[in-house]
C-alpha positions as CSV (number, residue, x, y, z in Angstrom):
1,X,60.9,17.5,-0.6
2,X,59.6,19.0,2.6
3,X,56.6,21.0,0.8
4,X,55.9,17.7,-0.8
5,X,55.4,15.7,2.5
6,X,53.7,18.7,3.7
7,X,51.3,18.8,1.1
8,X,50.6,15.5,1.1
9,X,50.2,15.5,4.8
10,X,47.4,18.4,4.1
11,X,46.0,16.6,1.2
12,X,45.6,13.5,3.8
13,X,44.1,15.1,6.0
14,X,41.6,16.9,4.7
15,X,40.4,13.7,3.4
16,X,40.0,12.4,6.9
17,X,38.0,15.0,7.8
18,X,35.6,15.4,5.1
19,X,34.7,11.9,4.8
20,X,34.1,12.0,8.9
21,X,32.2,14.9,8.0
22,X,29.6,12.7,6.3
23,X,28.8,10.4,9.6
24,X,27.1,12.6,11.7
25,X,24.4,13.0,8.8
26,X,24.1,9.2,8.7
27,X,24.0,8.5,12.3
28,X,20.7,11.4,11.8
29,X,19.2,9.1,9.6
30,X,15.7,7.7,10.8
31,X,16.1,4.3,12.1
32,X,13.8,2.1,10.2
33,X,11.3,0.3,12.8
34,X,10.7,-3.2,12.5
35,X,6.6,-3.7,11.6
36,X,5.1,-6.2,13.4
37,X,2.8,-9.2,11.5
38,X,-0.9,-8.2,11.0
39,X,-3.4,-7.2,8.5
40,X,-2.7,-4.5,6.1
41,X,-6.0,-1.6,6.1
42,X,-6.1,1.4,4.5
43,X,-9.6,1.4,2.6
44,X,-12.8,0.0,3.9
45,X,-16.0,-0.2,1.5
46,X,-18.1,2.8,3.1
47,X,-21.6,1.6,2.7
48,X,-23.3,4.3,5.0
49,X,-21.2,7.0,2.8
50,X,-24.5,8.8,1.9
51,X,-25.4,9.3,6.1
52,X,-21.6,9.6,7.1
53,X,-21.1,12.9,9.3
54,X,-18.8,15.3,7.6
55,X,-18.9,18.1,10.4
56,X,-17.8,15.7,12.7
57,X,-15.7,13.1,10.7
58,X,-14.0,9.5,11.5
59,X,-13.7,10.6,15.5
60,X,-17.6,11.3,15.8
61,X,-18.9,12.7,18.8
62,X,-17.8,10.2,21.0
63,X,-14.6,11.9,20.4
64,X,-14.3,15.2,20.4
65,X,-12.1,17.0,22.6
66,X,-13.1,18.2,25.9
67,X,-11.9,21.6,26.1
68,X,-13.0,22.0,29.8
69,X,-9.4,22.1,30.6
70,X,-6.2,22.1,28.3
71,X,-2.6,20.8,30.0
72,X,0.5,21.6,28.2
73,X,2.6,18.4,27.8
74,X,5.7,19.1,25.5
75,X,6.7,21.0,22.1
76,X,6.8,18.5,19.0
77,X,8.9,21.1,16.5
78,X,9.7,20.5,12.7
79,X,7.4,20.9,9.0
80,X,6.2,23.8,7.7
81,X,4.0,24.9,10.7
82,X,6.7,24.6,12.7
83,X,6.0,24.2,16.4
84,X,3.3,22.1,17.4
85,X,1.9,21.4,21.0
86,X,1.3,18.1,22.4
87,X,-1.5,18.8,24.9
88,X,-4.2,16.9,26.9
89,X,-7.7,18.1,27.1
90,X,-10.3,17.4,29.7
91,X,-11.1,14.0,29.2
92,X,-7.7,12.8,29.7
93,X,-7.0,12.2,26.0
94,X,-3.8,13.5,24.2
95,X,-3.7,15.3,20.8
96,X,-1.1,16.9,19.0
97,X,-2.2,20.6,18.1
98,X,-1.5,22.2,14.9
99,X,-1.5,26.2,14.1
100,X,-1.0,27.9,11.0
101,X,-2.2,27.6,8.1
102,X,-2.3,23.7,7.3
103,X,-5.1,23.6,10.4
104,X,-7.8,24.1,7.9
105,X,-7.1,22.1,4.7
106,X,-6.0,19.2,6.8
107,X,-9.4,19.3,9.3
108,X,-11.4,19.3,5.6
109,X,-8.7,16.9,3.2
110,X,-9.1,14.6,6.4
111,X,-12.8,14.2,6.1
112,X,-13.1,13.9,2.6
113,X,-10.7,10.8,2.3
114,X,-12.5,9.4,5.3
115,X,-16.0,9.7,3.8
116,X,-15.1,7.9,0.6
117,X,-13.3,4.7,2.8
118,X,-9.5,5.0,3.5
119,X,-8.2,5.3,6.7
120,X,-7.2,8.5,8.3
121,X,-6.0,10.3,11.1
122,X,-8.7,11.5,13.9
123,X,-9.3,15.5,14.3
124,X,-11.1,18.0,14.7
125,X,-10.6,22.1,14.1
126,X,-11.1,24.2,17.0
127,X,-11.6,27.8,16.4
128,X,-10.2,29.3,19.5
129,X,-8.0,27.6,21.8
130,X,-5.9,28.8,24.8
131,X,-2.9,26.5,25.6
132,X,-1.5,27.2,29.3
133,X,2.4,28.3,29.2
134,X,1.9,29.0,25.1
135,X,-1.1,31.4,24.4
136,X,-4.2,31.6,22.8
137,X,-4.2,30.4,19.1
138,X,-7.0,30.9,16.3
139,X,-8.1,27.8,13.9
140,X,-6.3,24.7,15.9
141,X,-6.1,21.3,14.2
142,X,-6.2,19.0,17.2
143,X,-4.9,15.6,15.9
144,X,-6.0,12.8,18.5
145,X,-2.9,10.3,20.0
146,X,-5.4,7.2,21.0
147,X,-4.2,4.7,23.7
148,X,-5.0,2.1,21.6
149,X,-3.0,2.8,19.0
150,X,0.3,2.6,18.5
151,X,2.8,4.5,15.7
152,X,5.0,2.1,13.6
153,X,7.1,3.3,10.3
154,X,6.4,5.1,7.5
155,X,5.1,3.6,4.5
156,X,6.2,3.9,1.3
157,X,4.3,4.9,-2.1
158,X,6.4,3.1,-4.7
159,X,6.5,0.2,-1.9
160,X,3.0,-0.9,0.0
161,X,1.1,-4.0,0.3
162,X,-1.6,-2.0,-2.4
163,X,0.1,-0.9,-5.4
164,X,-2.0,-2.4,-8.3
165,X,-5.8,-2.1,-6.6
166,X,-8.4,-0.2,-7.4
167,X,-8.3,1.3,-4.1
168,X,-4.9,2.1,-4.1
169,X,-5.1,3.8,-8.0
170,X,-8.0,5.8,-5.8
171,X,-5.8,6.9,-3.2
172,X,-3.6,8.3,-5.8
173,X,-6.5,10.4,-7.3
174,X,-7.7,11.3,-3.8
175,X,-4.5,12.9,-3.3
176,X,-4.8,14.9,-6.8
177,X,-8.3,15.6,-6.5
178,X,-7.4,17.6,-2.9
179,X,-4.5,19.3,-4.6
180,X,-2.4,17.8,-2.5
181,X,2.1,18.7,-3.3
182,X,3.7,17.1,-0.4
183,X,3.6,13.6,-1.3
184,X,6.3,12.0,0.6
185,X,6.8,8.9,2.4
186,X,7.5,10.6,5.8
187,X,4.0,12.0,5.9
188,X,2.7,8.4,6.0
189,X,2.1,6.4,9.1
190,X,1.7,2.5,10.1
191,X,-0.3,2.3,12.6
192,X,-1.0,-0.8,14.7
193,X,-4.9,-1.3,16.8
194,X,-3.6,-2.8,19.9
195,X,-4.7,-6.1,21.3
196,X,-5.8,-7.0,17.2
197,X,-3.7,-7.7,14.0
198,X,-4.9,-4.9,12.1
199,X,-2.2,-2.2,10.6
200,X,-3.5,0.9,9.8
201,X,-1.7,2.9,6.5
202,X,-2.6,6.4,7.0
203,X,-1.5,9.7,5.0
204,X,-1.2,11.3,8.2
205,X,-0.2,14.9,7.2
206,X,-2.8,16.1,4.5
207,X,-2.1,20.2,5.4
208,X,-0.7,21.1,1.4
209,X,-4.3,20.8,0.2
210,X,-6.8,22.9,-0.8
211,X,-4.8,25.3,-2.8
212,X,-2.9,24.5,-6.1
213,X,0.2,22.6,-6.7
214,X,1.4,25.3,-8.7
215,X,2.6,25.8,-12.2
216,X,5.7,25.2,-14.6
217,X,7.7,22.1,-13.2
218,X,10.9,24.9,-12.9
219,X,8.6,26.7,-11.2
220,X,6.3,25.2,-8.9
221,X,8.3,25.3,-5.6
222,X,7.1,29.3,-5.6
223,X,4.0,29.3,-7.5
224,X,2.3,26.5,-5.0
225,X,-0.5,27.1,-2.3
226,X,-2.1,25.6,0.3
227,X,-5.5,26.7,1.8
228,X,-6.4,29.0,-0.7
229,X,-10.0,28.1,-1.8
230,X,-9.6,30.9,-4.5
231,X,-6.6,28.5,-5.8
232,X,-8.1,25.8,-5.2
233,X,-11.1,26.8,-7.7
234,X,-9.6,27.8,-10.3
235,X,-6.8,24.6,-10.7
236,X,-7.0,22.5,-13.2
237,X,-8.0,19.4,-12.1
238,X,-7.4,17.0,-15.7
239,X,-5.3,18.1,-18.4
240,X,-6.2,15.2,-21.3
241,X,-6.9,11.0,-21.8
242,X,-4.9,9.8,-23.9
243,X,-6.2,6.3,-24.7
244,X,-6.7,4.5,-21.7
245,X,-4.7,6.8,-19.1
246,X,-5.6,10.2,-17.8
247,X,-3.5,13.5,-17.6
248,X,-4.0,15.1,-14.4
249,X,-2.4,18.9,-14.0
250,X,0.0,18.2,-11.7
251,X,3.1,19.9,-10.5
252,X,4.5,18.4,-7.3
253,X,6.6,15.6,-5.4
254,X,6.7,12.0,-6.4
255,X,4.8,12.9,-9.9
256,X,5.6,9.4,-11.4
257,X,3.2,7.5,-9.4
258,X,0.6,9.0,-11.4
259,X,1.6,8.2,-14.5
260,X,-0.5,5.0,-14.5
261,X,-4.2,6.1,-13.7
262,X,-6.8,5.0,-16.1
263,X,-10.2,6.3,-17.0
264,X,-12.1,3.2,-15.3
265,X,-10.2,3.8,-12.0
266,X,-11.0,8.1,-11.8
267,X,-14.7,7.0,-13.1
268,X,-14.3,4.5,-9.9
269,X,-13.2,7.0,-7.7
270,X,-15.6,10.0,-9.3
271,X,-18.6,7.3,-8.1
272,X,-18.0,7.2,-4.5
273,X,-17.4,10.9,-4.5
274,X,-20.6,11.1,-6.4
275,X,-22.6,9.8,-3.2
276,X,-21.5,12.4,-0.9
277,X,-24.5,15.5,-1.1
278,X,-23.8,19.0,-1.4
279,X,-24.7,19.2,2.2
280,X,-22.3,16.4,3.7
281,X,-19.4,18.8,1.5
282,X,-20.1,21.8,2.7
283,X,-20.3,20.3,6.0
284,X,-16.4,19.0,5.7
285,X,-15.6,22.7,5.0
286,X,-17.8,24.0,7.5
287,X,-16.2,21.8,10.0
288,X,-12.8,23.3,9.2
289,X,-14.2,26.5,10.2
290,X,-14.2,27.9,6.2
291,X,-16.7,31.5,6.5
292,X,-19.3,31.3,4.4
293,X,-18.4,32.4,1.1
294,X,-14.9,30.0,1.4
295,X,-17.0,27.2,2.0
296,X,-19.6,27.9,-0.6
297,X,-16.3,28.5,-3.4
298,X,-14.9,25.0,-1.9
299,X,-18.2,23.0,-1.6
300,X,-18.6,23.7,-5.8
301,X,-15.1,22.8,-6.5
302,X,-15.0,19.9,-5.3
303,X,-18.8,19.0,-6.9
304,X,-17.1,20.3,-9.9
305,X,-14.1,17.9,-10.1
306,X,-16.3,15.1,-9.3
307,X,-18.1,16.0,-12.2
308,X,-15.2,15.5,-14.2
309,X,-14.2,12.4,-13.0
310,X,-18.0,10.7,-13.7
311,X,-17.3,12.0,-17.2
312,X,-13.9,11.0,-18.3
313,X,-14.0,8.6,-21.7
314,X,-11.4,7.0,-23.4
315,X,-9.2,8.6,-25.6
316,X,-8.1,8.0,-29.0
Protein backbone atom coordinates (compact mmCIF):
# COMPACT_ATOMS: atom_id res chain seq x y z
CA UNK A 1 0.00 0.00 0.00
CA UNK A 2 2.91 2.28 0.86
CA UNK A 3 4.85 1.62 -2.70
CA UNK A 4 1.43 2.36 -4.13
CA UNK A 5 1.07 5.91 -2.58
CA UNK A 6 4.67 6.29 -3.18
CA UNK A 7 4.41 5.72 -6.72
CA UNK A 8 1.69 7.52 -7.24
CA UNK A 9 3.11 10.41 -5.36
CA UNK A 10 6.25 10.08 -8.04
CA UNK A 11 3.90 9.53 -10.88
CA UNK A 12 2.23 13.06 -9.67
CA UNK A 13 4.86 14.66 -9.52
CA UNK A 14 6.68 14.31 -12.37
CA UNK A 15 3.65 15.42 -14.06
CA UNK A 16 3.90 18.78 -12.28
CA UNK A 17 7.15 19.27 -13.36
CA UNK A 18 7.08 18.45 -16.95
CA UNK A 19 4.12 20.36 -17.79
CA UNK A 20 5.89 23.45 -15.85
CA UNK A 21 8.68 22.54 -17.86
CA UNK A 22 6.77 23.77 -21.01
CA UNK A 23 6.21 27.52 -19.73
CA UNK A 24 9.36 28.96 -19.77
CA UNK A 25 9.43 28.10 -23.73
CA UNK A 26 6.02 29.95 -23.99
CA UNK A 27 6.83 32.92 -21.90
CA UNK A 28 10.08 32.96 -24.89
CA UNK A 29 7.65 33.19 -27.36
CA UNK A 30 7.79 36.61 -29.50
CA UNK A 31 5.12 38.88 -28.32
CA UNK A 32 3.08 39.74 -31.37
CA UNK A 33 3.10 43.75 -31.82
CA UNK A 34 0.04 45.48 -32.44
CA UNK A 35 0.33 47.21 -36.24
CA UNK A 36 -0.77 50.49 -36.30
CA UNK A 37 -3.52 51.71 -39.30
CA UNK A 38 -1.77 52.85 -42.63
CA UNK A 39 -1.19 51.92 -46.10
CA UNK A 40 0.19 48.64 -46.98
CA UNK A 41 3.60 49.08 -49.66
CA UNK A 42 5.78 46.59 -50.69
CA UNK A 43 6.00 47.09 -54.69
CA UNK A 44 6.05 50.37 -56.48
CA UNK A 45 5.85 50.43 -60.42
CA UNK A 46 9.69 51.34 -61.13
CA UNK A 47 9.42 53.46 -64.25
CA UNK A 48 13.14 54.79 -64.22
CA UNK A 49 14.15 50.88 -63.85
CA UNK A 50 16.34 51.12 -67.01
CA UNK A 51 18.55 54.39 -65.26
CA UNK A 52 18.15 52.96 -61.63
CA UNK A 53 21.79 52.70 -59.94
CA UNK A 54 22.65 49.14 -59.08
CA UNK A 55 26.17 49.91 -57.52
CA UNK A 56 24.67 52.08 -55.23
CA UNK A 57 21.00 50.76 -54.74
CA UNK A 58 17.68 52.11 -52.89
CA UNK A 59 19.99 54.22 -50.29
CA UNK A 60 21.82 56.21 -53.24
CA UNK A 61 24.56 58.39 -52.49
CA UNK A 62 22.82 60.59 -50.28
CA UNK A 63 23.24 57.61 -48.12
CA UNK A 64 26.14 55.95 -47.88
CA UNK A 65 27.93 55.45 -44.77
CA UNK A 66 30.46 57.88 -43.61
CA UNK A 67 33.25 55.81 -42.50
CA UNK A 68 35.30 58.75 -41.23
CA UNK A 69 34.66 57.41 -37.88
CA UNK A 70 32.99 54.07 -36.68
CA UNK A 71 31.47 53.98 -32.79
CA UNK A 72 30.74 50.72 -31.35
CA UNK A 73 27.16 50.73 -29.85
CA UNK A 74 26.07 47.15 -28.78
CA UNK A 75 26.22 43.36 -30.02
CA UNK A 76 22.85 42.25 -31.75
CA UNK A 77 23.60 38.16 -31.59
CA UNK A 78 21.45 35.30 -33.16
CA UNK A 79 21.07 33.66 -37.24
CA UNK A 80 23.49 32.10 -39.00
CA UNK A 81 26.22 34.89 -38.97
CA UNK A 82 25.95 34.99 -35.63
CA UNK A 83 27.16 38.18 -33.92
CA UNK A 84 26.36 41.30 -35.57
CA UNK A 85 27.46 44.90 -34.57
CA UNK A 86 25.23 47.78 -34.12
CA UNK A 87 27.49 50.72 -34.89
CA UNK A 88 27.28 54.44 -35.87
CA UNK A 89 29.41 55.88 -38.52
CA UNK A 90 30.49 59.46 -39.12
CA UNK A 91 27.43 61.12 -40.02
CA UNK A 92 25.65 60.14 -36.94
CA UNK A 93 23.55 57.46 -38.67
CA UNK A 94 23.16 53.88 -37.16
CA UNK A 95 23.48 50.56 -39.11
CA UNK A 96 23.54 47.13 -38.11
CA UNK A 97 26.79 45.37 -39.56
CA UNK A 98 26.83 42.03 -40.83
CA UNK A 99 30.11 39.62 -41.34
CA UNK A 100 30.30 36.33 -42.86
CA UNK A 101 29.29 35.04 -45.57
CA UNK A 102 25.56 36.36 -46.07
CA UNK A 103 27.34 40.08 -46.51
CA UNK A 104 27.58 39.51 -50.19
CA UNK A 105 24.50 37.75 -51.49
CA UNK A 106 22.33 40.02 -49.37
CA UNK A 107 24.32 43.54 -50.50
CA UNK A 108 23.51 42.00 -54.37
CA UNK A 109 19.71 39.92 -53.57
CA UNK A 110 18.95 43.48 -51.99
CA UNK A 111 19.48 45.43 -55.14
CA UNK A 112 18.03 43.23 -57.53
CA UNK A 113 14.49 43.19 -55.74
CA UNK A 114 14.81 46.87 -55.37
CA UNK A 115 15.49 47.57 -59.02
CA UNK A 116 12.47 45.63 -60.24
CA UNK A 117 9.96 47.74 -57.49
CA UNK A 118 9.53 46.02 -54.04
CA UNK A 119 10.59 47.50 -51.06
CA UNK A 120 13.79 46.61 -49.38
CA UNK A 121 16.03 47.18 -46.68
CA UNK A 122 18.85 50.04 -47.20
CA UNK A 123 22.72 48.78 -47.49
CA UNK A 124 25.62 48.92 -48.67
CA UNK A 125 28.96 46.36 -48.68
CA UNK A 126 32.02 47.67 -47.29
CA UNK A 127 35.04 45.85 -48.10
CA UNK A 128 37.21 46.64 -45.11
CA UNK A 129 35.92 47.87 -42.02
CA UNK A 130 37.53 48.39 -38.52
CA UNK A 131 34.94 48.40 -35.63
CA UNK A 132 36.62 49.98 -32.26
CA UNK A 133 36.49 47.30 -29.27
CA UNK A 134 35.73 44.37 -32.11
CA UNK A 135 38.38 44.36 -35.00
CA UNK A 136 38.84 44.75 -38.43
CA UNK A 137 36.36 42.67 -40.57
CA UNK A 138 36.56 41.95 -44.53
CA UNK A 139 33.21 42.27 -46.81
CA UNK A 140 30.70 44.13 -44.10
CA UNK A 141 27.00 44.42 -45.01
CA UNK A 142 26.14 47.58 -43.33
CA UNK A 143 22.24 47.49 -42.98
CA UNK A 144 21.05 51.28 -42.25
CA UNK A 145 18.53 51.83 -38.93
CA UNK A 146 16.81 55.26 -40.29
CA UNK A 147 15.29 57.76 -37.68
CA UNK A 148 12.41 57.89 -39.60
CA UNK A 149 11.55 54.67 -39.55
CA UNK A 150 10.22 52.60 -37.16
CA UNK A 151 10.19 48.43 -36.88
CA UNK A 152 6.76 46.84 -36.37
CA UNK A 153 6.02 42.78 -36.63
CA UNK A 154 6.78 40.36 -38.89
CA UNK A 155 4.64 39.65 -41.67
CA UNK A 156 3.46 36.62 -42.76
CA UNK A 157 3.57 34.78 -46.31
CA UNK A 158 0.45 32.61 -46.14
CA UNK A 159 -1.13 35.96 -44.38
CA UNK A 160 -0.40 39.59 -46.04
CA UNK A 161 -2.56 42.28 -47.36
CA UNK A 162 -1.05 40.84 -51.13
CA UNK A 163 -1.68 37.29 -51.60
CA UNK A 164 -3.48 37.10 -55.02
CA UNK A 165 -1.56 40.10 -57.03
CA UNK A 166 0.51 40.05 -59.63
CA UNK A 167 3.04 41.70 -57.58
CA UNK A 168 2.88 39.48 -54.82
CA UNK A 169 2.99 36.06 -57.36
CA UNK A 170 6.35 38.26 -58.33
CA UNK A 171 7.73 38.45 -55.07
CA UNK A 172 7.43 34.77 -54.86
CA UNK A 173 9.53 34.29 -58.08
CA UNK A 174 11.87 36.97 -56.98
CA UNK A 175 12.60 34.93 -54.05
CA UNK A 176 13.18 31.72 -56.44
CA UNK A 177 14.87 33.42 -59.03
CA UNK A 178 17.71 34.57 -56.23
CA UNK A 179 17.83 31.12 -54.91
CA UNK A 180 16.67 32.12 -51.92
CA UNK A 181 16.01 28.76 -48.85
CA UNK A 182 15.24 30.65 -45.84
CA UNK A 183 11.78 31.73 -46.43
CA UNK A 184 10.37 32.37 -43.14
CA UNK A 185 8.14 34.79 -41.60
CA UNK A 186 10.75 36.06 -39.05
CA UNK A 187 12.99 37.36 -41.81
CA UNK A 188 10.16 39.73 -42.79
CA UNK A 189 9.66 43.23 -41.34
CA UNK A 190 6.67 45.92 -41.11
CA UNK A 191 7.99 48.85 -41.24
CA UNK A 192 6.22 52.12 -40.50
CA UNK A 193 7.55 55.92 -42.40
CA UNK A 194 7.03 58.20 -39.47
CA UNK A 195 4.92 61.21 -39.54
CA UNK A 196 2.96 59.35 -42.85
CA UNK A 197 0.52 56.24 -43.09
CA UNK A 198 2.61 54.27 -45.16
CA UNK A 199 3.72 50.49 -43.88
CA UNK A 200 6.58 49.22 -45.41
CA UNK A 201 6.57 44.99 -46.02
CA UNK A 202 10.13 44.23 -46.37
CA UNK A 203 12.03 40.73 -46.69
CA UNK A 204 14.56 42.08 -44.65
CA UNK A 205 17.15 39.13 -44.42
CA UNK A 206 17.90 38.15 -48.11
CA UNK A 207 21.64 36.49 -47.04
CA UNK A 208 20.68 32.47 -48.25
CA UNK A 209 20.88 33.69 -51.82
CA UNK A 210 23.09 33.35 -54.53
CA UNK A 211 23.87 29.75 -54.09
CA UNK A 212 21.45 26.78 -54.53
CA UNK A 213 18.67 25.55 -52.40
CA UNK A 214 20.08 22.24 -52.67
CA UNK A 215 18.89 18.89 -53.72
CA UNK A 216 16.59 15.76 -52.72
CA UNK A 217 13.80 17.18 -50.20
CA UNK A 218 15.56 14.37 -47.48
CA UNK A 219 18.39 16.01 -48.38
CA UNK A 220 18.58 19.53 -48.79
CA UNK A 221 19.34 20.79 -45.20
CA UNK A 222 23.18 19.56 -46.22
CA UNK A 223 23.40 19.91 -49.85
CA UNK A 224 22.21 23.85 -49.75
CA UNK A 225 24.49 26.95 -50.37
CA UNK A 226 24.60 30.37 -50.03
CA UNK A 227 27.05 32.77 -51.90
CA UNK A 228 28.42 30.38 -54.09
CA UNK A 229 28.19 31.92 -57.75
CA UNK A 230 29.58 28.46 -58.97
CA UNK A 231 26.15 27.02 -57.34
CA UNK A 232 24.38 29.54 -58.14
CA UNK A 233 25.15 28.95 -62.06
CA UNK A 234 24.61 25.77 -62.42
CA UNK A 235 20.95 25.50 -60.44
CA UNK A 236 18.20 24.75 -62.06
CA UNK A 237 16.13 27.53 -62.17
CA UNK A 238 12.48 25.75 -63.82
CA UNK A 239 11.91 22.25 -63.78
CA UNK A 240 8.48 21.97 -66.22
CA UNK A 241 4.74 23.89 -67.01
CA UNK A 242 2.36 21.90 -66.70
CA UNK A 243 -0.70 23.56 -68.22
CA UNK A 244 -1.08 26.81 -66.78
CA UNK A 245 1.38 26.54 -63.65
CA UNK A 246 5.20 26.41 -63.60
CA UNK A 247 7.55 23.91 -61.87
CA UNK A 248 10.34 25.68 -60.32
CA UNK A 249 13.45 23.39 -58.79
CA UNK A 250 12.99 24.11 -55.55
CA UNK A 251 14.12 22.55 -52.31
CA UNK A 252 13.62 24.72 -49.33
CA UNK A 253 11.21 26.28 -46.44
CA UNK A 254 7.66 27.17 -46.96
CA UNK A 255 7.72 25.27 -50.56
CA UNK A 256 3.77 25.38 -50.79
CA UNK A 257 3.54 28.95 -51.56
CA UNK A 258 4.78 28.26 -54.81
CA UNK A 259 2.69 25.86 -55.88
CA UNK A 260 0.35 28.45 -57.48
CA UNK A 261 2.65 30.44 -60.06
CA UNK A 262 1.45 30.62 -63.52
CA UNK A 263 3.22 31.22 -66.75
CA UNK A 264 1.62 34.80 -67.32
CA UNK A 265 2.83 35.95 -63.83
CA UNK A 266 6.95 34.54 -64.30
CA UNK A 267 6.47 36.08 -68.06
CA UNK A 268 5.36 39.26 -65.82
CA UNK A 269 8.15 39.11 -63.70
CA UNK A 270 10.89 37.88 -66.60
CA UNK A 271 9.68 41.57 -68.23
CA UNK A 272 10.72 43.82 -65.62
CA UNK A 273 13.92 41.83 -65.10
CA UNK A 274 14.24 42.12 -68.86
CA UNK A 275 14.87 46.03 -68.54
CA UNK A 276 17.68 45.87 -66.29
CA UNK A 277 21.12 45.91 -68.91
CA UNK A 278 23.94 43.71 -68.51
CA UNK A 279 25.77 46.66 -67.05
CA UNK A 280 23.17 47.70 -64.24
CA UNK A 281 23.64 43.52 -63.26
CA UNK A 282 26.94 43.39 -63.07
CA UNK A 283 26.89 46.52 -61.25
CA UNK A 284 24.55 44.81 -58.30
CA UNK A 285 27.45 42.19 -58.12
CA UNK A 286 30.09 44.54 -58.40
CA UNK A 287 28.62 46.56 -55.59
CA UNK A 288 28.75 43.49 -53.36
CA UNK A 289 32.35 43.50 -53.91
CA UNK A 290 32.08 39.95 -56.25
CA UNK A 291 36.13 39.81 -58.15
CA UNK A 292 35.85 39.82 -61.47
CA UNK A 293 35.37 36.50 -62.75
CA UNK A 294 32.41 35.89 -59.73
CA UNK A 295 30.66 38.77 -61.04
CA UNK A 296 31.03 37.96 -64.72
CA UNK A 297 29.61 33.96 -63.72
CA UNK A 298 26.68 35.86 -61.67
CA UNK A 299 25.90 38.76 -64.18
CA UNK A 300 25.15 35.64 -66.98
CA UNK A 301 23.07 33.68 -64.56
CA UNK A 302 20.97 35.80 -63.76
CA UNK A 303 20.53 37.15 -67.81
CA UNK A 304 20.18 33.48 -68.24
CA UNK A 305 17.10 32.86 -65.90
CA UNK A 306 15.51 35.91 -67.22
CA UNK A 307 15.79 34.32 -70.35
CA UNK A 308 13.82 31.60 -69.22
CA UNK A 309 11.20 33.41 -67.61
CA UNK A 310 10.47 35.68 -71.10
CA UNK A 311 10.16 32.19 -72.64
CA UNK A 312 7.98 30.11 -70.60
CA UNK A 313 4.55 28.83 -72.72
CA UNK A 314 1.83 26.97 -71.64
CA UNK A 315 1.82 23.51 -71.12
CA UNK A 316 -0.27 20.73 -72.32
Amino acid sequence: MLKTRVCSKSIALAVVLLTLSFFPAEAKQKKKKEVPRGVPVFWTSPVNINSRNLYLGPGGAAMRPNLSRITFLEEDKGGYSGTKYRIRDGAGREWVAKIGKEAQSEAAAVRLLWAVGYETEINYLVPRLTIPGKGTFEDVRLEARPDGEKRLDEWKWEENPFIGSRQFQGLKIMMLFLENWDIKDSNNEIIQVKGTNRLRYVVSDLGATFGKTGGLPVLWTITRSRNNPEDYEKAKFIEEVEGNLVKFRYSGKKKDIFENITVADARWMGNWLSRLSRAQIRDAFRAANYNREETAVLTDAVLDRIGQLRTLRRGR
